[in-house]
N, CA, C and O atoms as a GROMACS GRO file, in nm:
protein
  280
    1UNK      N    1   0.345   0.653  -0.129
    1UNK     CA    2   0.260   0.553  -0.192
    1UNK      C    3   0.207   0.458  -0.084
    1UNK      O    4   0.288   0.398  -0.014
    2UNK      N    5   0.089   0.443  -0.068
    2UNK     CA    6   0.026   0.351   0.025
    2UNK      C    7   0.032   0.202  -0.060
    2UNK      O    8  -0.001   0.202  -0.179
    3UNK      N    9   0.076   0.070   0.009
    3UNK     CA   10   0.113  -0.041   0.025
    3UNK      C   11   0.030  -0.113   0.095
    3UNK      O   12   0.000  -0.059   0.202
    4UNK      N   13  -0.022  -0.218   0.074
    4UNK     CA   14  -0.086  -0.342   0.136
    4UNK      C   15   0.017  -0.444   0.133
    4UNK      O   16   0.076  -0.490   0.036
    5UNK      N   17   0.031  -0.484   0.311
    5UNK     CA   18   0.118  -0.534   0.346
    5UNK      C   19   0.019  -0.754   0.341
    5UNK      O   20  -0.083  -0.790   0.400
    6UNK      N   21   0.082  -0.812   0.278
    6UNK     CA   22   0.016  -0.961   0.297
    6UNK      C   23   0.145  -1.046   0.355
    6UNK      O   24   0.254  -1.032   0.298
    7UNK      N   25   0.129  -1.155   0.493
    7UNK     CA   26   0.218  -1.237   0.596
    7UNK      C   27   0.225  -1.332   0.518
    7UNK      O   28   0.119  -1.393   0.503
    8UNK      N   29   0.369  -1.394   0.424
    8UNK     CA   30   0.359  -1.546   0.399
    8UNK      C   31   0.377  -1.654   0.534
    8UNK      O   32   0.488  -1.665   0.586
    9UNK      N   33   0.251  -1.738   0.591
    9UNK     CA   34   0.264  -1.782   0.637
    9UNK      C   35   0.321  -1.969   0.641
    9UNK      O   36   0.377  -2.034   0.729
   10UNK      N   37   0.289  -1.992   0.548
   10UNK     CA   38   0.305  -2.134   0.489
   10UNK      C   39   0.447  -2.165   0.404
   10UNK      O   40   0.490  -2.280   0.404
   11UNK      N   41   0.513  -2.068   0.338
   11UNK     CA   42   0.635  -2.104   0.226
   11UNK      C   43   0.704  -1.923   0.227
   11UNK      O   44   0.647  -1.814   0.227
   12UNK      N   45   0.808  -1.950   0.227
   12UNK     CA   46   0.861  -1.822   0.144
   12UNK      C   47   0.829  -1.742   0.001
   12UNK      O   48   0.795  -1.791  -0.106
   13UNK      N   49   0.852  -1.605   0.035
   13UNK     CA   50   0.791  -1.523  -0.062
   13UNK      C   51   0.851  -1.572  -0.194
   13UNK      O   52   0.970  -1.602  -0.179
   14UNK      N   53   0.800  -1.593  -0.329
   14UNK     CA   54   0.910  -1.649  -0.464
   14UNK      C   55   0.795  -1.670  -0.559
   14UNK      O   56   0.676  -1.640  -0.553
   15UNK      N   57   0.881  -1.738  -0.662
   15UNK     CA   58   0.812  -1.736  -0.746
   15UNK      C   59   0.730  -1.852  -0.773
   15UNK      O   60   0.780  -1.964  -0.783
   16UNK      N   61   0.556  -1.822  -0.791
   16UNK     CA   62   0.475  -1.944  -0.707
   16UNK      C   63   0.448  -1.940  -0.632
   16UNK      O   64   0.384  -2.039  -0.597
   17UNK      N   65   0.464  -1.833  -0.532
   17UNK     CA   66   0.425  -1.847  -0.387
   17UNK      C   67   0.383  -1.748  -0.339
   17UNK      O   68   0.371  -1.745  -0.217
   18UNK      N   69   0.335  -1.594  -0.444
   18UNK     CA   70   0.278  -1.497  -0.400
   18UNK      C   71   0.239  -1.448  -0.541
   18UNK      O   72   0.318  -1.464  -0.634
   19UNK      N   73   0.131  -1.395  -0.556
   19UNK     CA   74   0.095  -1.336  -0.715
   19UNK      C   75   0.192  -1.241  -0.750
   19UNK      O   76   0.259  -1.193  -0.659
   20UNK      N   77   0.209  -1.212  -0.847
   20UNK     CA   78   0.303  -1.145  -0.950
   20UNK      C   79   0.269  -0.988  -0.936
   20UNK      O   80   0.156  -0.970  -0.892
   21UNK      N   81   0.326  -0.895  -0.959
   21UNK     CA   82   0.312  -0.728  -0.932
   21UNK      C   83   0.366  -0.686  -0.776
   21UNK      O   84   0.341  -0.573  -0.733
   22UNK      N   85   0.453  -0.798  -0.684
   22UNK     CA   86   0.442  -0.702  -0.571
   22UNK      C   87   0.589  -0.556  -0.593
   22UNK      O   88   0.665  -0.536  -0.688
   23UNK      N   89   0.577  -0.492  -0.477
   23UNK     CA   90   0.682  -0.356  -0.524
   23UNK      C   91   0.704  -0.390  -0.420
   23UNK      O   92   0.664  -0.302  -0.344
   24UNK      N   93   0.752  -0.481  -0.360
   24UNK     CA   94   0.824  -0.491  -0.246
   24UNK      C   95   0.849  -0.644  -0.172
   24UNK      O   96   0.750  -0.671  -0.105
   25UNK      N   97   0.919  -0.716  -0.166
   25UNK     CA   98   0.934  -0.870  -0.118
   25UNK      C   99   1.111  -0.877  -0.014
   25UNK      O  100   1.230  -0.852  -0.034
   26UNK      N  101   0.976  -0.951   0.152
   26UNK     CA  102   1.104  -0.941   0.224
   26UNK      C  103   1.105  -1.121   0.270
   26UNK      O  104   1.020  -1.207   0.246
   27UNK      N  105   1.224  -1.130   0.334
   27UNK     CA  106   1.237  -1.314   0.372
   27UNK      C  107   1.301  -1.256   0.498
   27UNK      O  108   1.396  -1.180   0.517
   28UNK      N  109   1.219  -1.313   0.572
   28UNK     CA  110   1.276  -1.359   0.749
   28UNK      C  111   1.187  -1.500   0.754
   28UNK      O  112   1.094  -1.557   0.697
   29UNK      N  113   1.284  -1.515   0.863
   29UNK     CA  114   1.202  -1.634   0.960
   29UNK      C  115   1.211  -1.556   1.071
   29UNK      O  116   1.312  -1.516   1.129
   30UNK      N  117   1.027  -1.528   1.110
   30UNK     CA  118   1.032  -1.499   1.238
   30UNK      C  119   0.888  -1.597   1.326
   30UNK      O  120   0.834  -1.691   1.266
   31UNK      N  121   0.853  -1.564   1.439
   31UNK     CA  122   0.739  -1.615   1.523
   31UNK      C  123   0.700  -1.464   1.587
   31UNK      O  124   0.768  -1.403   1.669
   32UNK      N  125   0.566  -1.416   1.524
   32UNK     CA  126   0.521  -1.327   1.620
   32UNK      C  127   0.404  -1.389   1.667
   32UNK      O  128   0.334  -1.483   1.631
   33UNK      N  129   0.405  -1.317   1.748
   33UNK     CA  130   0.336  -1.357   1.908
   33UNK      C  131   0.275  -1.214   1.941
   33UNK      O  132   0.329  -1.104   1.924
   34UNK      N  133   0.163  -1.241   1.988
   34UNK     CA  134   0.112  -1.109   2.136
   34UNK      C  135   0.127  -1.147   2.276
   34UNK      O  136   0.179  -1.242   2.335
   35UNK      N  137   0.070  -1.053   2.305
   35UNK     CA  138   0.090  -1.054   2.495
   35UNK      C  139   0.024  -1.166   2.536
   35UNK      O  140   0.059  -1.207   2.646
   36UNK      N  141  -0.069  -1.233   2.474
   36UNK     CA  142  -0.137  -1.369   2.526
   36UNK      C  143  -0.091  -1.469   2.485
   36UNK      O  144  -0.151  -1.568   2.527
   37UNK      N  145   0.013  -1.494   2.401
   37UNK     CA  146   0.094  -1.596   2.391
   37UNK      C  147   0.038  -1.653   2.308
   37UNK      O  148  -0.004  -1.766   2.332
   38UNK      N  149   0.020  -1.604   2.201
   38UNK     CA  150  -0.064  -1.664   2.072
   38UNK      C  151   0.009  -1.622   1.951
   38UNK      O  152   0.001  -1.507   1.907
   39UNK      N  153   0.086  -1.723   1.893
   39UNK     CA  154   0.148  -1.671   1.799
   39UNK      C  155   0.153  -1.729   1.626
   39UNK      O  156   0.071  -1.820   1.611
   40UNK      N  157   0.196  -1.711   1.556
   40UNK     CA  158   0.239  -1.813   1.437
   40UNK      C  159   0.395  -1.782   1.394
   40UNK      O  160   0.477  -1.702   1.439
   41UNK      N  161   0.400  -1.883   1.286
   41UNK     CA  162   0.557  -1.823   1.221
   41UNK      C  163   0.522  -1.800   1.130
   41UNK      O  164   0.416  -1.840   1.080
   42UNK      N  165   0.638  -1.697   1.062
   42UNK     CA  166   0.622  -1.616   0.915
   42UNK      C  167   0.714  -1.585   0.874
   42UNK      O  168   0.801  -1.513   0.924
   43UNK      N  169   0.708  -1.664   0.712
   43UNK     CA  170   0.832  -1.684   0.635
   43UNK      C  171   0.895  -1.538   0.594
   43UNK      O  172   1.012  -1.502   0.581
   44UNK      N  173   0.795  -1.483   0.581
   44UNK     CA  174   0.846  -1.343   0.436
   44UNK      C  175   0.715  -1.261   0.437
   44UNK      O  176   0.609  -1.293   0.492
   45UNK      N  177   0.740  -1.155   0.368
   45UNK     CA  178   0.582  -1.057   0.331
   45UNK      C  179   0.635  -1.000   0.192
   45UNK      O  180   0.744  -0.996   0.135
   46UNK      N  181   0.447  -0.938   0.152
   46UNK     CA  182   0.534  -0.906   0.002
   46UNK      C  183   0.395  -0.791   0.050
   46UNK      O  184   0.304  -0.791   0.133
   47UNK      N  185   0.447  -0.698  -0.061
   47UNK     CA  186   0.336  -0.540  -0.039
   47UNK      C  187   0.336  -0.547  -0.230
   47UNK      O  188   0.416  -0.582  -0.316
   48UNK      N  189   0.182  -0.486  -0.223
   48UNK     CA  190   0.114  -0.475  -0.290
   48UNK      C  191   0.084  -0.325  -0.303
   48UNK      O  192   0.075  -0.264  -0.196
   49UNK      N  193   0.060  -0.227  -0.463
   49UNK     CA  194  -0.032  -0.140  -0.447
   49UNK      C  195  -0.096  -0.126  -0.424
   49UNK      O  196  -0.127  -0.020  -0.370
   50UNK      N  197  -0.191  -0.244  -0.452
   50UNK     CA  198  -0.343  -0.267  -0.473
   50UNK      C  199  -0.380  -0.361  -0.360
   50UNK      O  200  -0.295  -0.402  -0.281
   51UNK      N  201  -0.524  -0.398  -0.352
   51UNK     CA  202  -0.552  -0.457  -0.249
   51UNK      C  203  -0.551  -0.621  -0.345
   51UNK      O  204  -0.595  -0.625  -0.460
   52UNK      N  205  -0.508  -0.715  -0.292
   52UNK     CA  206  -0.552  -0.846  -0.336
   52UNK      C  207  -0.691  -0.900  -0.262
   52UNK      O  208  -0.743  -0.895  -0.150
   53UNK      N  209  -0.715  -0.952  -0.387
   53UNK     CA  210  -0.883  -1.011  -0.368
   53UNK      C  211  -0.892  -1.131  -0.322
   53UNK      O  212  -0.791  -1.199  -0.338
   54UNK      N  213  -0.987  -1.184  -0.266
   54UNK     CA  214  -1.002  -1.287  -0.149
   54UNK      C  215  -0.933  -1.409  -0.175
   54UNK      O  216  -0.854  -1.467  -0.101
   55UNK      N  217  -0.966  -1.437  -0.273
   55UNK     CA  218  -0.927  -1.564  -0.377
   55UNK      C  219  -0.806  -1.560  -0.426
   55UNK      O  220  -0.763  -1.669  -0.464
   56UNK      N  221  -0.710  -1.435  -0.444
   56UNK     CA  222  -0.549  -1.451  -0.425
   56UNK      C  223  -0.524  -1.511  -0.338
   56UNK      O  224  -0.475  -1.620  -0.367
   57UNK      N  225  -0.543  -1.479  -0.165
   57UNK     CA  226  -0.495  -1.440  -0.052
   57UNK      C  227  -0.508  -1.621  -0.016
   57UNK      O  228  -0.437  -1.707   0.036
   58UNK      N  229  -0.638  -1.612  -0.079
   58UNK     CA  230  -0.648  -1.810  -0.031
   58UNK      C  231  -0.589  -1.928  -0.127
   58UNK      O  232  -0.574  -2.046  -0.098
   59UNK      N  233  -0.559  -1.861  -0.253
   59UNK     CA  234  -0.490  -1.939  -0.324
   59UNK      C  235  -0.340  -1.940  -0.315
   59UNK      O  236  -0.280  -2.012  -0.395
   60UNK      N  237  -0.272  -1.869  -0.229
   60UNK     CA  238  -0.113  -1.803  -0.241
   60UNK      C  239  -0.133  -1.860  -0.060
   60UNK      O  240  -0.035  -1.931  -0.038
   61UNK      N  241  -0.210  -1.853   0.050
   61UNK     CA  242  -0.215  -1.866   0.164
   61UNK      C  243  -0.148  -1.756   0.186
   61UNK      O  244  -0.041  -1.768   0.246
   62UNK      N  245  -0.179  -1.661   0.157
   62UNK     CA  246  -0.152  -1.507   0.244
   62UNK      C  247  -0.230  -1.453   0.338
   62UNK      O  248  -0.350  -1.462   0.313
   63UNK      N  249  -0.198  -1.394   0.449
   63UNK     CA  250  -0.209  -1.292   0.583
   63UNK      C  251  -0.215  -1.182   0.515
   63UNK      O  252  -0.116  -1.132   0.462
   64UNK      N  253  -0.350  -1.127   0.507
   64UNK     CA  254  -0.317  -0.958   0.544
   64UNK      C  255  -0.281  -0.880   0.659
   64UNK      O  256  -0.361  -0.857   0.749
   65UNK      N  257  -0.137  -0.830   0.658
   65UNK     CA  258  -0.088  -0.726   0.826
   65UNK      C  259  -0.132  -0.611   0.847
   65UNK      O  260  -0.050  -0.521   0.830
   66UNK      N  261  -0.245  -0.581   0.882
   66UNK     CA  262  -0.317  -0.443   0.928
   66UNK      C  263  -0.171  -0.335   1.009
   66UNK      O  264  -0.159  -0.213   0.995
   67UNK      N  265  -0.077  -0.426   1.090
   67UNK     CA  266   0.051  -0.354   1.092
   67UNK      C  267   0.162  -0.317   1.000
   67UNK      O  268   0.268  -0.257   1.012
   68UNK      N  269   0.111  -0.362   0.925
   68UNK     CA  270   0.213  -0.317   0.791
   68UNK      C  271   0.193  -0.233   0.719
   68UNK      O  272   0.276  -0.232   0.628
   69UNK      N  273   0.093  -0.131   0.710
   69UNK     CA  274   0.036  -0.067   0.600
   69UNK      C  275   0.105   0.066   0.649
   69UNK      O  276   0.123   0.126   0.755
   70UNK      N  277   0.142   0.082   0.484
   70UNK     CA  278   0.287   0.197   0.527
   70UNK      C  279   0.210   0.317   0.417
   70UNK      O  280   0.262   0.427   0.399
   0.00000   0.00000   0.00000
């Protein structure tokens, strides 16, 4: 099953804090970074079947991870 992976960047994944239907919800605290030293922190991710529409992503403050798509 293909998954759309979205980065909580602002709050942990819960309830209120990511739209409802995901099939998958994880919690770390991590900081990724690239090779140029540009990074953020990120609470949690949650995967989706479906793609979420623009106006989820900005109302929930979700990251879509182009590395996550499983």
């Amino acid at each position: 099953m293909y998954t759309y992976r979205y980065l909580c960047t602002h709050r942990p994944p819960g309830i209120g804090a990511i739209p409802n239907g995901a099939v998958n919800v994880e919690f770390f605290d991590a900081y990724i970074g690239d090779a140029g030293g540009h990074g953020r922190y990120v609470f949690g991710a949650a995967e989706y079947d479906r793609e979420l529409t623009l106006k989820e992503m900005c109302d929930y403050e979700l990251e879509y991870d182009s590395e996550g798509e499983v």
